[in-house]
N, C-alpha and C positions, 0 to 999 in steps of 0.2 A: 342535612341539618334538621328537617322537618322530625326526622325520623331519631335523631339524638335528644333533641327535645320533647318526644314522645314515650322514649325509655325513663327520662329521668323523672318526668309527671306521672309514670307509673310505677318507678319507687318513691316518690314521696306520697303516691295516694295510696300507699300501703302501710305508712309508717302510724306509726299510736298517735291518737288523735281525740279528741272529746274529751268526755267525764263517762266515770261510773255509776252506777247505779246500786243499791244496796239490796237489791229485789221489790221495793218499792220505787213509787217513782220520784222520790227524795233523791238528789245529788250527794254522791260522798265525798268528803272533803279530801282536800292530798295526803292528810294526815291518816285519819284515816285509811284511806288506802297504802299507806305506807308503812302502817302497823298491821294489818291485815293481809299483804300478799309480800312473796322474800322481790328481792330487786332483780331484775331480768334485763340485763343489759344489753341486749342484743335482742330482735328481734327475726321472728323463725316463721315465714309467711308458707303456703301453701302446702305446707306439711298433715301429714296424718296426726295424731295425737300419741300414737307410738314411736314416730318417726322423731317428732321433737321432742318426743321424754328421750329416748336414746340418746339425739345427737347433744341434746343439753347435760346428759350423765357423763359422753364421752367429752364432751369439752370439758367438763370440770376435772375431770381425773387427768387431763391432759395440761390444763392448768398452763395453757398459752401467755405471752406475755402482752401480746396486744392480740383482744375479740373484733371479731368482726360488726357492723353494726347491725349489719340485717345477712340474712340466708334465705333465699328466696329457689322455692322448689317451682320448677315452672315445665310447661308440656315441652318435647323437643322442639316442635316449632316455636317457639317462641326462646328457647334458650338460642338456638338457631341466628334467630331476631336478633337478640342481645349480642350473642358474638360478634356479628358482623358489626354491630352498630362500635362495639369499645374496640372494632379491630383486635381481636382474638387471633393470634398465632402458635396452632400448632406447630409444631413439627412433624414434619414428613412420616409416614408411617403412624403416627400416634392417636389415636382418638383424643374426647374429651368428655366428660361425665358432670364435670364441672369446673368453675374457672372464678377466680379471683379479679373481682372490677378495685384495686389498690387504694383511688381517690375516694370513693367513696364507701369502702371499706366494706362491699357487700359480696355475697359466697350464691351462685347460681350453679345450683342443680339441678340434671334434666332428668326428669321423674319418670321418663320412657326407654333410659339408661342406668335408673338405678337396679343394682343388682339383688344386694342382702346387706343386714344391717351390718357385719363386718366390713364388706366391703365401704360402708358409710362414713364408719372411724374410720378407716385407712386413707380413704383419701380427702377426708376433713382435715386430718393430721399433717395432712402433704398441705394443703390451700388455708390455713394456720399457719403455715412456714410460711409461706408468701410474705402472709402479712406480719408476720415475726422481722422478716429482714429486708418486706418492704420493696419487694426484690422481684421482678417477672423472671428472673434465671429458675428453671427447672430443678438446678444442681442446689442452690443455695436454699433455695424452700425443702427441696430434698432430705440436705444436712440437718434442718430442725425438725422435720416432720419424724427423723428416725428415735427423736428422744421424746416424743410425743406418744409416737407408738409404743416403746419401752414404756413406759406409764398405766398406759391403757395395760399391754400384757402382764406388768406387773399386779396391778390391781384383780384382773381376772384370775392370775394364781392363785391372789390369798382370797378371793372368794370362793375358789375351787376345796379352801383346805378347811 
């Protein structure tokens, strides 16, 4: 229990929080900041700044119908942590890279598992589906993750031409 309660206190002390700043030490107001930066729905913690322009391009061309709230890149010990704690069930033979927590709508990637940026869409696309149908079946996130990816390859065509 101690240890559930310690997962969730360290996504919510991740989440946006405070005020901005304008480069001085003036507060900006919401407004302000809401005409000055586009809306980011979803926040992308632990990531590189390549890694979240990426996976921010490929979710938009992938154009999911329910985002995740948060995507939290974290070391394997600690995704490790995480698994155990939401009772994470592989299947026999399978690894994991990363895994969909459903209730609270957040995407854990293990950053000592990640391969290359393809492999990043592919299986964002796959843990997308999850939360498309809401669904821990493998098969049923499967089934949207493949019209996700058709998206994504689409798109890298016509930039190809």
């Amino acid at each position: 229990m101690k240890l559930a309660i310690g997962t969730a206190l360290l996504l919510f002390a991740f989440s946006p929080s405070g005020g901005q700043t304008n480069g001085t030490s003036n507060q900006v107001s919401g407004e302000e900041t809401a005409a000055a930066l586009p809306p980011k729905p979803y926040s992308v913690i632990g990531a590189t700044p390549k890694q979240e322009a990426l996976l921010r391009t490929q979710i938009r061309i992938m154009q999911p119908e329910i985002l995740p709230l948060r995507i939290v890149f974290v070391p394997h010990w600690k995704y490790l942590d995480t698994a155990k704690t939401f009772r994470l069930h592989v299947p026999t033979g399978y690894t994991s890279a990363m895994f969909t927590h459903l209730p609270s709508r957040t995407v854990f990637i293990d950053t000592d598992r990640y391969i290359n940026d393809d492999s990043l869409g592919y299986w964002m696309a796959h843990e997308l589906g999850h939360l498309a149908t809401n669904s821990t079946k493998e098969s049923n996130a499967e089934k949207i993750a493949r019209g996700y990816r058709m998206r994504t390859r689409h798109a890298q065509q016509g930039s190809l031409h």
